[in-house]
N, C-alpha and C positions, 0 to 999 in steps of 0.2 A: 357276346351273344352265343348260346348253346346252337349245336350241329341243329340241323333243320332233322327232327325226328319223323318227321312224315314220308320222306324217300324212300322207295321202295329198297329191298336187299342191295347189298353193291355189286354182288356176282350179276345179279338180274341186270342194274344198270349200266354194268360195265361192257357186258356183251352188247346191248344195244346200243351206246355209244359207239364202241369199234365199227361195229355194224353202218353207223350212220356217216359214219366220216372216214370210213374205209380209204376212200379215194382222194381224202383232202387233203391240202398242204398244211405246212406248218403255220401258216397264216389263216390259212380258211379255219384250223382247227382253233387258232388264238380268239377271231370273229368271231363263230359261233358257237361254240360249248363250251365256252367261258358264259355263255347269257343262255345256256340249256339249263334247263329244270331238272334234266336226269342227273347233271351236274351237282348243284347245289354251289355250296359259296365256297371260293379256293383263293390259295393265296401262290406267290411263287415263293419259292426257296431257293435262295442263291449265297454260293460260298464266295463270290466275289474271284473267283479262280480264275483257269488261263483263258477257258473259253464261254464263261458268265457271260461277259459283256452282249453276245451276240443275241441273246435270249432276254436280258433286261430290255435290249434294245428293241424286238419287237413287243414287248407287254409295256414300254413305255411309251409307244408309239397308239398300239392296237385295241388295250386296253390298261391307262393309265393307274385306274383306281385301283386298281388289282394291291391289295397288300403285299410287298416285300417282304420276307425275313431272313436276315442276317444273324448267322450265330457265331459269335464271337467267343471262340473257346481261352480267350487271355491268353493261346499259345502260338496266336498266329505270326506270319512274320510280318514284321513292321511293315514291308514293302504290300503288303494287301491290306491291309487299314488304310494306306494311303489310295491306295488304288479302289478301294470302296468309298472314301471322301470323292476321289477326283471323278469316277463313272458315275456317281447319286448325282451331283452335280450336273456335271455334263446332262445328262438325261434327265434331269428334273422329277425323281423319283419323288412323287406325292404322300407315298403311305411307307414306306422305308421304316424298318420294326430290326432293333440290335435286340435280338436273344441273347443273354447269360445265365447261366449255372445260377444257381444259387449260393451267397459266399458259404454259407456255414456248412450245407452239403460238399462243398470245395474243402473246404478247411478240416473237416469229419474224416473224408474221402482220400485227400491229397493237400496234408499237412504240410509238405515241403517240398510240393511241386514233382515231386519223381517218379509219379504211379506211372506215367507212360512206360518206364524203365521195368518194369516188372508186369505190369499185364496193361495192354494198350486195348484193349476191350473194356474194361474198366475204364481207364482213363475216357474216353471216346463216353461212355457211358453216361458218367458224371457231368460231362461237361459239352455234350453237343446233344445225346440222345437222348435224354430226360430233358432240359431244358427246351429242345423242337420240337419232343412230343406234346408240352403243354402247352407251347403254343399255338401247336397246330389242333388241341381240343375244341376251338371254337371254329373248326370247318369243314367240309363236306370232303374235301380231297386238295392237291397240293402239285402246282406245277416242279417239274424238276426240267435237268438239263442231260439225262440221260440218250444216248443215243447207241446205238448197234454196233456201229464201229467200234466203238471202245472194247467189246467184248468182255471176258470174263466174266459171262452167264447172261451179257444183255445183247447177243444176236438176236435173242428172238422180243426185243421190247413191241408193244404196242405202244399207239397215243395212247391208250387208257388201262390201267392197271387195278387189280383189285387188291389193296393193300390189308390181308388179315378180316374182311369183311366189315373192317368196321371206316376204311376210308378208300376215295378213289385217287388213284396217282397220275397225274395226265404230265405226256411227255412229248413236245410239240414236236422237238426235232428228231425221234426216233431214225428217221428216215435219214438224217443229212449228215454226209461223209463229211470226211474230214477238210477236204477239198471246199466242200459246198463253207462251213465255218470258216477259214481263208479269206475267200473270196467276199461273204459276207459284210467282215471285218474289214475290210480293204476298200471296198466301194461303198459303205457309209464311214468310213474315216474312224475307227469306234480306235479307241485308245487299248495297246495291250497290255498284260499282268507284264511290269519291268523283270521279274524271275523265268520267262520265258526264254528270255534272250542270254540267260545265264543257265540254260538247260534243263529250265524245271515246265516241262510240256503239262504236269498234274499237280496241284496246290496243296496242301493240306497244312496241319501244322507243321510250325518247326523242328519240332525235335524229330518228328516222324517222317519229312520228307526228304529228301536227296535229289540231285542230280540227274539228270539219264543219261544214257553215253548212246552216241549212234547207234544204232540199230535193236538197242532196248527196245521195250513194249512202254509207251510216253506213260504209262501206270506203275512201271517199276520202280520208280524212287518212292512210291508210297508204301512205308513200313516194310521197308526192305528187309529181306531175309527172311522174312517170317510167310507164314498162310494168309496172310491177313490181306483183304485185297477192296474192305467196303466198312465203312465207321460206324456201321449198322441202322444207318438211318432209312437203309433201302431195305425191304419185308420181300419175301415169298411165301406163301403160305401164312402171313404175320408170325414166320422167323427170319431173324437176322441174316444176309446172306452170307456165307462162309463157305467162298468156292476158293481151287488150286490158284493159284497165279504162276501163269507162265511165263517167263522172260526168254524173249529170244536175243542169244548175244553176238 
């Protein structure tokens, strides 16, 4: 089903969204503008990562129908395929959607599997941000799991973002600390990513992620050493974000 064409600008409905739920929680916003009109039709996007769970769990709870997607770059690590079998599961995810690349743009692209080794913007490219952009062509806008604390450019998140004016981004838990995700996860029993407990506080792929050592930023095993700090599926302005990453050691 194409985007609902009838919706006014998204700069226009995104101001009034913020506007209207200024004051709500992460729940009141899952309630009600998921079934707002200024809305339109959204899906959630989850990587299955360290702190997925707590956000599947209330759109599985609050609003079930809600389409999942999963994008499966073929480079994840074993332990989060399992760990997206066992949370779909457990939570009875009803519309759960695996995104993949396309093989022969793979195969065109990344003949022998090594593109991450030379430009990981590319690789990211071919195989997460092309394949979730077309998926995400049949919707109005796309839940994420974004939130403020994590920083590196998202202090200042809203729940509702104008992604490039052609999609809205709605981000329930903008607001909740790190503490608030903990406690979450703890008093509804939710199951965590098994690589956490082996010091990976940020998921991504394998070849890309690492470790964190105490008093790292939980984001610095992601593409370590380099600038690179977002797989480019998050827009500002509908560019790719490409901000400093700071580690503190």
């Amino acid at each position: 089903m194409p985007r609902d064409m009838t919706l006014g600008p998204v700069a226009e409905r995104v101001g009034l969204l913020n506007a209207r739920y200024k004051h709500h929680s992460a729940t009141a916003v899952l309630e009600h503008a998921l079934k707002d009109a200024d809305l339109g039709r959204v899906a959630l996007v989850s990587s299955f990562g360290a702190e997925s769970v707590v956000l599947l769990h209330l759109v599985s709870i609050i609003a079930p129908e809600t389409p999942v997607l999963f994008v499966d770059t073929r480079m994840l690590f074993q332990e989060t395929l399992d760990y997206q079998r066992e949370v779909a599961e457990k939570l009875n995810l009803c519309d759960l959607r695996t995104i993949r690349a396309n093989p022969n743009r793979v195969s065109f692209e990344d003949p022998d599997g090594t593109l991450h080794q030379f430009s990981t913007d590319a690789c990211c490219g071919v195989r997460k941000v092309e394949p979730l952009e077309r998926a995400l062509s049949e919707f109005d806008g796309w839940i994420t799991g974004r939130k403020r604390f994590q920083g590196n450019g998202r202090e200042t998140v809203d729940f509702f973002e104008n992604e490039g004016d052609f999609r809205i981004k709605v981000n329930p838990l903008a607001h909740w600390g790190r503490e608030d995700i903990a406690d979450y996860m703890v008093n509804n029993r939710l199951p965590r990513h098994p690589l956490v407990a082996k010091g990976y506080p940020s998921i991504g792929c394998a070849p890309c992620t690492t470790p964190v050592k105490e008093g790292e930023d939980p984001r610095a095993g992601r593409w370590r050493n380099s600038d690179k700090v977002e797989c480019g599926i998050h827009f500002i302005d509908g560019k790719a974000v490409r901000l400093a990453k700071e580690n503190s050691l």
